[in-house]
N, CA and C atoms as an extended XYZ file, in Angstrom:
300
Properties=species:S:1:pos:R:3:atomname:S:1:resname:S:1:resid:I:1 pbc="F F F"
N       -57.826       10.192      -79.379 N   UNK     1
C       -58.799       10.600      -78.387 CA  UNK     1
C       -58.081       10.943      -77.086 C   UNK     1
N       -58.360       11.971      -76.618 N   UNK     2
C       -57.319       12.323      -75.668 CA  UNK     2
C       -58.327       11.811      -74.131 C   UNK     2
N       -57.970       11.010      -73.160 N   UNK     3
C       -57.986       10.676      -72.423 CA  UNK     3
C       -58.605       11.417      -70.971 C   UNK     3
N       -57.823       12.353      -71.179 N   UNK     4
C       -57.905       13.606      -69.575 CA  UNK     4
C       -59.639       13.589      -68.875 C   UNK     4
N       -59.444       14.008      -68.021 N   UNK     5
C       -60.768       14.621      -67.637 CA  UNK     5
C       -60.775       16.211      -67.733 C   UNK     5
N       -62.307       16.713      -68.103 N   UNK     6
C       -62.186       18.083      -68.445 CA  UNK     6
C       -62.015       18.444      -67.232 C   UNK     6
N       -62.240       18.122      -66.368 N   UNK     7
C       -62.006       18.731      -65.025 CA  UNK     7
C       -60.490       19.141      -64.535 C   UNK     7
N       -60.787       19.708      -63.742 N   UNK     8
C       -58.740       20.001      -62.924 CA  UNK     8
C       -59.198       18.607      -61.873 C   UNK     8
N       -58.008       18.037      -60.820 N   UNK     9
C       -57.561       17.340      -60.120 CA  UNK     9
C       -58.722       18.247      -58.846 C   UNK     9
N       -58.414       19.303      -58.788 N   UNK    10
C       -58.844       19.957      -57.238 CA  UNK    10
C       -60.100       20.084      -57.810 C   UNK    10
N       -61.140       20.489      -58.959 N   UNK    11
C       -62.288       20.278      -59.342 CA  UNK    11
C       -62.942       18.670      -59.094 C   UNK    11
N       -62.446       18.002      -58.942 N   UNK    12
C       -62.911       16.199      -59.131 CA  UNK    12
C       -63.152       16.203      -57.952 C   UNK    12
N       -61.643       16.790      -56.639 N   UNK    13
C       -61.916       16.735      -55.348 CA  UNK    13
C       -62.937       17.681      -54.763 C   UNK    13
N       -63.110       18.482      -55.351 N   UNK    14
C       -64.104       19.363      -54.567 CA  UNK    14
C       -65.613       18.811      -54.718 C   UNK    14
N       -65.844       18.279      -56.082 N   UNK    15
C       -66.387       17.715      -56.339 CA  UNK    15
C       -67.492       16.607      -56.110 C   UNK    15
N       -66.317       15.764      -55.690 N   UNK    16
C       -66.039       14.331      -55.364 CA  UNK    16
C       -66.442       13.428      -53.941 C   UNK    16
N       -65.016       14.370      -53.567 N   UNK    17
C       -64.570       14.094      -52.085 CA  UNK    17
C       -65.610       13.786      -50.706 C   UNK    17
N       -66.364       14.329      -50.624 N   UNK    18
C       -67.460       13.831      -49.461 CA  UNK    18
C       -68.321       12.636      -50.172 C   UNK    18
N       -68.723       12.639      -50.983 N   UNK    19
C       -69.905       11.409      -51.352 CA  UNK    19
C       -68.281        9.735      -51.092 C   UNK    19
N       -67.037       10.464      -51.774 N   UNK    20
C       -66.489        8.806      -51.972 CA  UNK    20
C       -66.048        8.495      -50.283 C   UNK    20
N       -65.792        9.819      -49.381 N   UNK    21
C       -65.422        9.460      -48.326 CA  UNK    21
C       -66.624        9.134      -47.046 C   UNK    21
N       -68.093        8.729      -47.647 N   UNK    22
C       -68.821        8.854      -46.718 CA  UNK    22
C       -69.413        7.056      -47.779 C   UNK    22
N       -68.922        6.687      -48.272 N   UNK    23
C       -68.914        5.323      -49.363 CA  UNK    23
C       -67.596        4.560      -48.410 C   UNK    23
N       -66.423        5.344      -48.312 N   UNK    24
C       -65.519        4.308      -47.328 CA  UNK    24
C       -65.890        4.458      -45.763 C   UNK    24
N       -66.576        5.585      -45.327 N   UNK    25
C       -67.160        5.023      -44.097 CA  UNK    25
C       -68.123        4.037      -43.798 C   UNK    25
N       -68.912        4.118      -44.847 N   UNK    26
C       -69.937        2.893      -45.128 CA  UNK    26
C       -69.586        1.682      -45.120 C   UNK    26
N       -68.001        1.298      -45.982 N   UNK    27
C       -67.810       -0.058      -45.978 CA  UNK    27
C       -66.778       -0.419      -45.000 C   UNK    27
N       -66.410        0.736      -44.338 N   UNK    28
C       -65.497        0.488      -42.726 CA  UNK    28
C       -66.799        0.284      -41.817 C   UNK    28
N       -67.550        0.809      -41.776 N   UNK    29
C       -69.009        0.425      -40.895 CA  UNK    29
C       -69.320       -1.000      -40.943 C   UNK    29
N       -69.464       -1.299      -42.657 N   UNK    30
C       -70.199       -2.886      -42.853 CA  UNK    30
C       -69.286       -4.139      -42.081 C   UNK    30
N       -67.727       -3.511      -42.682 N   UNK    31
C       -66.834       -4.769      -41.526 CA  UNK    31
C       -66.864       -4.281      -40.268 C   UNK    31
N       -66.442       -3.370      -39.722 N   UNK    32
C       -66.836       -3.411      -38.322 CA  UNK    32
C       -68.199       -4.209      -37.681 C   UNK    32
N       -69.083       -4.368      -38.746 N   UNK    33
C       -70.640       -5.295      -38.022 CA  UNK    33
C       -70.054       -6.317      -38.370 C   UNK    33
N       -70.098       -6.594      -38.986 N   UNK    34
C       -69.523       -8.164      -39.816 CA  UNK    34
C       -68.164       -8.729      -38.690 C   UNK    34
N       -67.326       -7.762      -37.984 N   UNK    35
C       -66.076       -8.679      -37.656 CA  UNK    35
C       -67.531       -8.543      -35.562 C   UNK    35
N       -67.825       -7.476      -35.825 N   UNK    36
C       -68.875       -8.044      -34.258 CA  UNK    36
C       -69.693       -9.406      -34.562 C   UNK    36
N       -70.316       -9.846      -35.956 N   UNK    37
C       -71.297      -10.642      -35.383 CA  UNK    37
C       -70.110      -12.225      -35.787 C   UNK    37
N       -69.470      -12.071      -36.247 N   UNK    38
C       -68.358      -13.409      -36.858 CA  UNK    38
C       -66.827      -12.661      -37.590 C   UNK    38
N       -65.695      -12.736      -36.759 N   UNK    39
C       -64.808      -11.725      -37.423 CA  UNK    39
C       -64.143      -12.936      -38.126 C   UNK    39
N       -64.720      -14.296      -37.880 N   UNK    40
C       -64.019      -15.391      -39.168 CA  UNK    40
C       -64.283      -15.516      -40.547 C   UNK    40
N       -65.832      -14.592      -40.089 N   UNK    41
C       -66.471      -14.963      -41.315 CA  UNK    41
C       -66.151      -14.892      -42.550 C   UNK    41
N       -65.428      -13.347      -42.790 N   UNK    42
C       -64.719      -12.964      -43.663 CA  UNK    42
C       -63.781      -13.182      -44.305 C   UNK    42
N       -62.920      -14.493      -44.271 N   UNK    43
C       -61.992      -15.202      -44.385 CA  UNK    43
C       -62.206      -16.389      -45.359 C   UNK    43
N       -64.162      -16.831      -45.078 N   UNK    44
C       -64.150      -17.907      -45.345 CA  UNK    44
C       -65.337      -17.476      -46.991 C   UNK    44
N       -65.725      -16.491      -47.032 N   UNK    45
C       -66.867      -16.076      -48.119 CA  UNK    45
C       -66.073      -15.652      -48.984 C   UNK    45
N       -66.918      -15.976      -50.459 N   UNK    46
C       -65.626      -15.477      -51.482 CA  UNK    46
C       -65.900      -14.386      -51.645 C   UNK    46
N       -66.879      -13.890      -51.642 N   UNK    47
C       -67.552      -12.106      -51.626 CA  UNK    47
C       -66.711      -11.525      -50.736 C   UNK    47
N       -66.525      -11.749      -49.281 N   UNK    48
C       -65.854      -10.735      -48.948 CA  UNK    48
C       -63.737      -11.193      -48.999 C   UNK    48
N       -63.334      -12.189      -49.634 N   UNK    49
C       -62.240      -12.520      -50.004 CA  UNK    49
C       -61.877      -11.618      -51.162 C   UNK    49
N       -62.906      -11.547      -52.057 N   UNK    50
C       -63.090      -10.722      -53.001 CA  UNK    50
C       -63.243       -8.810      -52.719 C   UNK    50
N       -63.779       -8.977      -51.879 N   UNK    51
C       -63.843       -7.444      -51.389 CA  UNK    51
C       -62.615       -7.402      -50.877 C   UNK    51
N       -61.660       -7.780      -49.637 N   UNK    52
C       -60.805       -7.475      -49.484 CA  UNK    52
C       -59.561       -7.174      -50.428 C   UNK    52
N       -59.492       -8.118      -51.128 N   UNK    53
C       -58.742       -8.024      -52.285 CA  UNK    53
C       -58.827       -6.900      -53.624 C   UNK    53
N       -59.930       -6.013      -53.541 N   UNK    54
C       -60.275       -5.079      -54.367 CA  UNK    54
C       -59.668       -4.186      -53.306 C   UNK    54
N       -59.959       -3.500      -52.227 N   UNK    55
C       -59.835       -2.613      -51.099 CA  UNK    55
C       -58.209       -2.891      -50.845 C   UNK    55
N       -57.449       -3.522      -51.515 N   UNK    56
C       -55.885       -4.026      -51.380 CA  UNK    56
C       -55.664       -3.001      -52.669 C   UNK    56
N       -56.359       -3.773      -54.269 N   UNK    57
C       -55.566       -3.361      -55.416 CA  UNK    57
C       -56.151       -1.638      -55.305 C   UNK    57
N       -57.022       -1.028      -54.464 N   UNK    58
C       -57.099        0.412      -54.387 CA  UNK    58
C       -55.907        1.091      -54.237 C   UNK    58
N       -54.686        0.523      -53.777 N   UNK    59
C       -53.840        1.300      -53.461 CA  UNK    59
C       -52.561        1.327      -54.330 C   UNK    59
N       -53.645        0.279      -55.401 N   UNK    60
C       -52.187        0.067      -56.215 CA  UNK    60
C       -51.746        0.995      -57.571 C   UNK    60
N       -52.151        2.677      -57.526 N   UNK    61
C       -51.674        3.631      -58.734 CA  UNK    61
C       -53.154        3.217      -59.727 C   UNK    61
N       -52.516        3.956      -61.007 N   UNK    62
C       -53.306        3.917      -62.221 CA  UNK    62
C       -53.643        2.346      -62.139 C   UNK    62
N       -55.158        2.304      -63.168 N   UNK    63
C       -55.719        0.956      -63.894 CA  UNK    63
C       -56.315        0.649      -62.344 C   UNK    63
N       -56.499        1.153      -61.269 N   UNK    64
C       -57.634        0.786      -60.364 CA  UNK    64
C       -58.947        0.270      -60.792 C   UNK    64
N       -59.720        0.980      -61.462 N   UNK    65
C       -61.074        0.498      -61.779 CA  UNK    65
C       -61.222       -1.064      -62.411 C   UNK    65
N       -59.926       -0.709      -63.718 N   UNK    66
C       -60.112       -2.409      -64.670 CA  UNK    66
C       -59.635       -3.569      -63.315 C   UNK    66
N       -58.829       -3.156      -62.385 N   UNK    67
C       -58.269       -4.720      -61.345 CA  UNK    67
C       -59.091       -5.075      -60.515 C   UNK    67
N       -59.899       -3.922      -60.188 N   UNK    68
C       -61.204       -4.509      -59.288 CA  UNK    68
C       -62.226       -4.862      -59.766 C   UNK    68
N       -62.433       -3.811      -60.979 N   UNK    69
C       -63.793       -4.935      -61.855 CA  UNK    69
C       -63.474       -6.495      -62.145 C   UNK    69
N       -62.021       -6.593      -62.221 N   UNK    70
C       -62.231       -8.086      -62.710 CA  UNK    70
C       -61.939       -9.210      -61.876 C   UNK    70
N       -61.500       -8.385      -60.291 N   UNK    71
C       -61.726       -9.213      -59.414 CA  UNK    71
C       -63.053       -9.427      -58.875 C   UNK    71
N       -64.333       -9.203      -59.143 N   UNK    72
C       -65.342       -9.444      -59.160 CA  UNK    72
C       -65.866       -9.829      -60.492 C   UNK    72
N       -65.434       -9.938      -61.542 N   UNK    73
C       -65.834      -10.789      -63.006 CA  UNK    73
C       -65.701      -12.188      -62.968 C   UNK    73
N       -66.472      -12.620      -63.798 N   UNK    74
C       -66.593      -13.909      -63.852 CA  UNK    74
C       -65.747      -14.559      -65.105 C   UNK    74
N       -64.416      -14.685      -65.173 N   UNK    75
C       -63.693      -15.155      -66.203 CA  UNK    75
C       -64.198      -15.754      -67.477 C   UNK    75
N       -64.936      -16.917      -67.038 N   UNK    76
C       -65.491      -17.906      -68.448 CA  UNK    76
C       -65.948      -17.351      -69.337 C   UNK    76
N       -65.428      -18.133      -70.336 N   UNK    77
C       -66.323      -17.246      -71.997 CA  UNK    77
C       -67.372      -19.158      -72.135 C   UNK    77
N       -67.324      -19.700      -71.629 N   UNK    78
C       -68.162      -20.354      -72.038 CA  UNK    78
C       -69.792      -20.520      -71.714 C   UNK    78
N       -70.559      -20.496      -72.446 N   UNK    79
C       -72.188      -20.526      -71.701 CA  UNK    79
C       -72.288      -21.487      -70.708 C   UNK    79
N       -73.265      -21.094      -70.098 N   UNK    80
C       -74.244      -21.517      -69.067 CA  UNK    80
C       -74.806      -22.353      -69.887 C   UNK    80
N       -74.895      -24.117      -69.222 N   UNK    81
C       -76.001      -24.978      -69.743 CA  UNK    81
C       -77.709      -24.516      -69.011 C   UNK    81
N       -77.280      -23.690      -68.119 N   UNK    82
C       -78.640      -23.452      -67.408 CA  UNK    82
C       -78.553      -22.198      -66.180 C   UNK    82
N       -79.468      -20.907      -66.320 N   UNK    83
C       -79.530      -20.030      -65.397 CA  UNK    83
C       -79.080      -20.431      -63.893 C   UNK    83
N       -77.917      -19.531      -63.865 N   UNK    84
C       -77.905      -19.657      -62.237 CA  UNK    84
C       -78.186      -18.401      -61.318 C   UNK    84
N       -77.577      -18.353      -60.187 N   UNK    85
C       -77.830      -17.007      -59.570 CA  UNK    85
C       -76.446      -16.328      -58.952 C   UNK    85
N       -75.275      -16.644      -59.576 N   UNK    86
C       -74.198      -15.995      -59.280 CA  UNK    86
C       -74.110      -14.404      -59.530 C   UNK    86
N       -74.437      -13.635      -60.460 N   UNK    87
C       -75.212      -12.500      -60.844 CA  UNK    87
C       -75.987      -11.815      -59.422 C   UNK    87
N       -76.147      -12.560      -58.516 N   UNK    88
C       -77.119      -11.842      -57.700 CA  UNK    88
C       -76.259      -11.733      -56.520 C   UNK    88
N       -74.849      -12.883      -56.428 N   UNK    89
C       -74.048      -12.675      -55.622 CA  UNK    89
C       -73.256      -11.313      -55.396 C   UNK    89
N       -72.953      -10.650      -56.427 N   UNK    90
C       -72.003       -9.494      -56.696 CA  UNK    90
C       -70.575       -9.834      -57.215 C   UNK    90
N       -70.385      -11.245      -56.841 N   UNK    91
C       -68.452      -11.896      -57.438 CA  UNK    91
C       -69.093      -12.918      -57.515 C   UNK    91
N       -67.505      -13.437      -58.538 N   UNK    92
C       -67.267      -14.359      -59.028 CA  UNK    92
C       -66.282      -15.453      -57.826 C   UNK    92
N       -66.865      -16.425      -57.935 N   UNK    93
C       -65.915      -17.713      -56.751 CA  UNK    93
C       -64.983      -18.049      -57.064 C   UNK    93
N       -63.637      -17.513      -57.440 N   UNK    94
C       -62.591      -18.112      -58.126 CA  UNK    94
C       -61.858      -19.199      -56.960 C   UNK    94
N       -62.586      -18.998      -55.823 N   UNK    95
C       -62.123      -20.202      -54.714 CA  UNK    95
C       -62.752      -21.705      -54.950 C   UNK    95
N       -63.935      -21.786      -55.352 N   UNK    96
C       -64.611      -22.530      -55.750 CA  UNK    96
C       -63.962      -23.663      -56.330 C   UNK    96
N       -64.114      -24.892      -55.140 N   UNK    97
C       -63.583      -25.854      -55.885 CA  UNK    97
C       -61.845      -26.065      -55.705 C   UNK    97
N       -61.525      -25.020      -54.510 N   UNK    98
C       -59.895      -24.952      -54.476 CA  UNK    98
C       -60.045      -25.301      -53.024 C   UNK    98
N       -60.554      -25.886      -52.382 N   UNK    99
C       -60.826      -26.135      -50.776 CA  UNK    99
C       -61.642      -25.140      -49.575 C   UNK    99
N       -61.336      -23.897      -50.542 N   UNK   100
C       -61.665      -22.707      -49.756 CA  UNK   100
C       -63.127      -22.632      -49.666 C   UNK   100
C-alpha cells in the first residue's frame, strides 16, 4: 500500500495553510489569556503539561501525529472498575500520583 498523499507538497499548502495557521494563532491566543489570568498555572495542570509537551514533539520530523496522540492517551489496558470523567478532560495524568 503505498503511503504518499495524492496531493503534491505545494497542493496540501495551498490547501492547508490558512485554516492550520489561524489553529496556531488560536492556541498562541489561549496561552497568552491563560499566562494574563495565572502564568503559573500552566506548570501545574496536566492538560496543559501535556499540551506543552505535544507543541515541543511538533518539531520533532516524521511520526508527529502518533507522539502527540499518545501524549494525550491514556496508557492502561486495564478496565475501569467504574465510569469516570477523564474522557472529558482531553489527557491523560501521567503526573498523577508523582507529586506533580
Amino acid at each position: 500500500m503505498d503511503s504518499r498523499s495524492p496531493l503534491t507538497a505545494k497542493e496540501i499548502v495551498d490547501e492547508y495553510f490558512i485554516e492550520n495557521r489561524t489553529r496556531l494563532l488560536e492556541i498562541a491566543a489561549f496561552l497568552d489569556r491563560l499566562d494574563r489570568a495565572d502564568s503559573g498555572f500552566a506548570g501545574k495542570d496536566f492538560r496543559m503539561r501535556a499540551l506543552a509537551e505535544a507543541l515541543a514533539a511538533m518539531s520533532q520530523g516524521s511520526g508527529r501525529l502518533e507522539r502527540v496522540q499518545m501524549l494525550f492517551s491514556d496508557p492502561t489496558t486495564e478496565p475501569l472498575g467504574a465510569l469516570d470523567r477523564k474522557s472529558a478532560f482531553g489527557a491523560y495524568d501521567r503526573w498523577k500520583g508523582n507529586g506533580a
